[in-house]
C-alpha positions as a Python dict, from the first residue, in 0.01 Angstrom:
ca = {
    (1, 'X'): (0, 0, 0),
    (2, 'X'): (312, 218, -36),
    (3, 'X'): (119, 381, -368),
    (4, 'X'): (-102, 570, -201),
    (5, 'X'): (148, 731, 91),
    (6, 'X'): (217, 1043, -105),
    (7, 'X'): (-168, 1064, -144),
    (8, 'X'): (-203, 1015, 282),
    (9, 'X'): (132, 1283, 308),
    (10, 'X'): (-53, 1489, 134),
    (11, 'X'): (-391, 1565, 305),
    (12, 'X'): (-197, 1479, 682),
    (13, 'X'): (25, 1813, 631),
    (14, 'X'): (-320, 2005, 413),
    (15, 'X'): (-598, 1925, 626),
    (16, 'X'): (-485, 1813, 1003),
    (17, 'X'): (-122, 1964, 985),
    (18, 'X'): (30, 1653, 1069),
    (19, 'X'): (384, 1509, 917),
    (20, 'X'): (318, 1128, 781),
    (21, 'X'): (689, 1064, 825),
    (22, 'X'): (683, 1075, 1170),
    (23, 'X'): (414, 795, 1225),
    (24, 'X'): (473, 460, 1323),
    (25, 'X'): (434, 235, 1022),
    (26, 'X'): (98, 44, 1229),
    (27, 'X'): (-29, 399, 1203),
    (28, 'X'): (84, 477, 821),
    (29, 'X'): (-87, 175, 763),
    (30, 'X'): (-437, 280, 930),
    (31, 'X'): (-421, 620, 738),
    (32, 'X'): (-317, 414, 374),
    (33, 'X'): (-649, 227, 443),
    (34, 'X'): (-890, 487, 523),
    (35, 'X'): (-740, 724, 245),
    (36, 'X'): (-858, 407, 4),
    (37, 'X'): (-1198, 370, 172),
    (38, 'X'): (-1262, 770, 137),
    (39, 'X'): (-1142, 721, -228),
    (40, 'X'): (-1387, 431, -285),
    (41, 'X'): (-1660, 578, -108),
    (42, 'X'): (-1645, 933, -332),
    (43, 'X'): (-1576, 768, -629),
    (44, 'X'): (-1910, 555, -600),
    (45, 'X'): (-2103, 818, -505),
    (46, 'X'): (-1993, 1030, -822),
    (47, 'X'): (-2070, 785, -1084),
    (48, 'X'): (-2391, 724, -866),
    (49, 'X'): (-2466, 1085, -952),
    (50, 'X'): (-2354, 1099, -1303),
    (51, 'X'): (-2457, 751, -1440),
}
């Protein structure tokens, strides 16, 4: 799940101000996972409004 750390680095330090780098890897982990979930989740609900 390495792919989607710059993605996670990203809206840590954007939104919530927070460095990535600095969390343990169990933690990296957690935030790789729901950064695919909230990807998931908005992409279904914009085809469910467009198709």
């Amino acid at each position: 799940m390495n792919w989607l750390a710059p993605q996670s680095r990203f809206v840590l330090k954007t939104f919530f101000k927070r460095n990535y780098d600095y969390l343990n890897s169990s933690t990296q982990k957690l935030i790789n996972w729901i950064m695919l979930t909230t990807d998931v989740v908005l992409l279904y609900t914009l085809l469910g409004i467009f198709f």
